[in-house]
Structures are given as structure tokens and as C-alpha cells.
N, C-alpha and C positions, 0 to 999 in steps of 0.2 A: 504494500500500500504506500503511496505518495501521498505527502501532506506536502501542502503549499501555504507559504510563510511568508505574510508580507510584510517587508521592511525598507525602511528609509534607507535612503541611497549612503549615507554615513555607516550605519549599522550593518549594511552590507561590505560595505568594504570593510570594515572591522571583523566581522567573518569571514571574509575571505583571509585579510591580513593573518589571523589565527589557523586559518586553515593551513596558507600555508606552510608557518611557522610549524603546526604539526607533522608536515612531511618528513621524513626521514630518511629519504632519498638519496641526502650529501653522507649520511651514515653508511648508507648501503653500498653506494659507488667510491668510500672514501673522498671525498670530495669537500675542502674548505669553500667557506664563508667565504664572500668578497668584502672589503670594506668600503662605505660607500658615505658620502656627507653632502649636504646640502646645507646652501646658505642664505639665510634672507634677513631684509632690512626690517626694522622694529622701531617702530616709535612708539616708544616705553623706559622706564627708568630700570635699572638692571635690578636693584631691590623689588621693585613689583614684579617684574618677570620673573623674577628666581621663585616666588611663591607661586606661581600656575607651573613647577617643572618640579617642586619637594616639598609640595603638602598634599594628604590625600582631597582635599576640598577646591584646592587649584588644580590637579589635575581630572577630576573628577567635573568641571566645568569643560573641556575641551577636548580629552585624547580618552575617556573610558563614560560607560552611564554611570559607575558607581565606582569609587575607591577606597578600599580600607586599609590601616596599617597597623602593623603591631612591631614599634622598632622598627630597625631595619628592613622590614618585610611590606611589602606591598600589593593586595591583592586587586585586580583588574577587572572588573565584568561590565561584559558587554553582552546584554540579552542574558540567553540563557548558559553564556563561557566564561569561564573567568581564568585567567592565568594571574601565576605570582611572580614578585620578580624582588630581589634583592636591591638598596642601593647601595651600591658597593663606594662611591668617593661620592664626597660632595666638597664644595668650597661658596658661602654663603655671600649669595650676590654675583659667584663667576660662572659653576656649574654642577650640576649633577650627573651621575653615571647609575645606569642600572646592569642587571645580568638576569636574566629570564632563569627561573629554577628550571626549567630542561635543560637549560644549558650549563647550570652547576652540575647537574646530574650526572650528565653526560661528560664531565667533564672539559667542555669549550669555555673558552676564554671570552666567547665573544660578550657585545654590552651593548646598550644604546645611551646615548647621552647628550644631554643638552647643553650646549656652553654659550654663556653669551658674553662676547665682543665689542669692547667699545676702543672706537679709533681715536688712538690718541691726540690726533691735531684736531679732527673734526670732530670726537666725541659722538657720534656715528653710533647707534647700537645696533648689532646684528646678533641672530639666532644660526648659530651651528650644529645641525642635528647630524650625531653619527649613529652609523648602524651596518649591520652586517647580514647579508643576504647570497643564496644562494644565487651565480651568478647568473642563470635563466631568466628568475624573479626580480633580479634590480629596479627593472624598469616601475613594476607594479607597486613594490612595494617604495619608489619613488614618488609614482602615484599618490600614494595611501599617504605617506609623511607630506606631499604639500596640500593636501585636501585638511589634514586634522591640523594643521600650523595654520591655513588658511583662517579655520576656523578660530581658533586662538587670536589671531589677528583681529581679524571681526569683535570677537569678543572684549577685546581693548581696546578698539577704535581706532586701531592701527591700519 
């Protein structure tokens, strides 16, 4: 039996995104992660920004429906998924870094992390998102990070 699910085009790409971080494909074929960042311009003070990127109530506005943490731990849901992810560094006001527990599991190194950039003559602030993907998937999951930044942007009037 098919059941058909309908969801807003956000919450879709957040399942997809999940999905297919689920794959285990780059396990199967031995196959690393590519690293990948994106960068965009922010008109925002780097103190407010760093709160939408390391509290569960600022991300919980823009990159997940719901955030909970306990300590270092951070739980994700989106519908009916939820992943957890570790932050593993932060520096208050410059950046955060997380690690997906699969990937602790699994033992990978890999993270995503937000860092923001202020240019020193121009005082410029930018948003540096890194992340690590299989290299089939960059493109999408390039997708997926300027669609939920987008939205963060919106969200600040940026």
C-alpha cells in the first residue's frame, strides 16, 4: 500500500536532505565525503547571528520544525525524523561546528559548521557554511543549504 504525504516544499527537501544522508552507499563502495562551503553576504551583527546557529530556539526558527538539546547534544526533527548531532567547537560570536551521531558512529570525521566572517576594512559580514557530501549529491545538497540560509535571511530581514 502507498500512502501519499503532503508537504511543503521546505519539509520536503529536509526529507530528502535526510534521506540522503541515510544512504550508505560511500560505506559500501569505500568512498569519502567531499568537502564543500558556501558563502553569503548577511546583514546582521555577528552576536545575533551566532544565536540562530547555537541555541536550540535559533535554530529551531530556520534549519529544523523543532530543536532540542541536552548539553552538547542536539536533537533535529523534521516531521516525523529526527537526527542528533553533537557540537563539537564553538567560539561565541565566530562559529559553530557540529558532527551528525552517524557519523560519530561510524567513525567519520566529517561536520557541518557555521562560521561567520566579518571583513576587516569593510566590516562586511558573511555566512560560511561547510559541509560534507557525497560527491554525486553536492549539487543537491547545495540546493538544500541555500534554500534553508535563504530562509534565515528572510527571517532577519537580511
Amino acid at each position: 500500500m502507498i500512502h501519499k504525504i503532503k508537504l511543503n516544499h521546505l519539509t520536503y527537501q529536509k526529507v530528502v536532505y535526510i534521506a540522503l544522508r541515510k544512504q550508505k552507499l560511500s560505506k559500501l563502495f569505500n568512498m569519502e565525503k567531499v568537502k564543500f562551503e558556501l558563502e553569503f553576504s548577511v546583514k546582521a551583527s555577528p552576536a545575533m547571528l551566532y544565536t540562530f546557529f547555537s541555541t536550540p530556539s535559533g535554530l529551531a526558527d530556520w534549519f529544523a520544525d523543532n530543536v532540542n538539546s541536552r548539553g552538547e547534544m542536539f536533537t533535529f526533527f523534521w516531521g516525523d525524523s529526527e537526527e542528533s548531532a553533537k557540537m563539537i567547537s564553538k567560539k561565541k560570536g565566530k562559529f559553530v561546528r557540529f558532527r551528525w551521531e552517524d557519523d560519530v558512529d561510524e567513525g567519520n570525521d566529517y561536520y557541518f559548521e557555521f562560521n561567520i566572517v566579518v571583513d576587516e576594512l569593510t566590516k562586511d559580514v558573511s555566512l560560511l557554511v561547510t559541509d560534507f557530501s557525497d560527491e554525486d549529491e553536492i549539487e543537491e545538497n547545495k540546493l538544500l543549504w541555500e534554500s534553508q540560509i535563504n530562509r534565515l535571511l528572510h527571517l532577519i530581514g537580511s
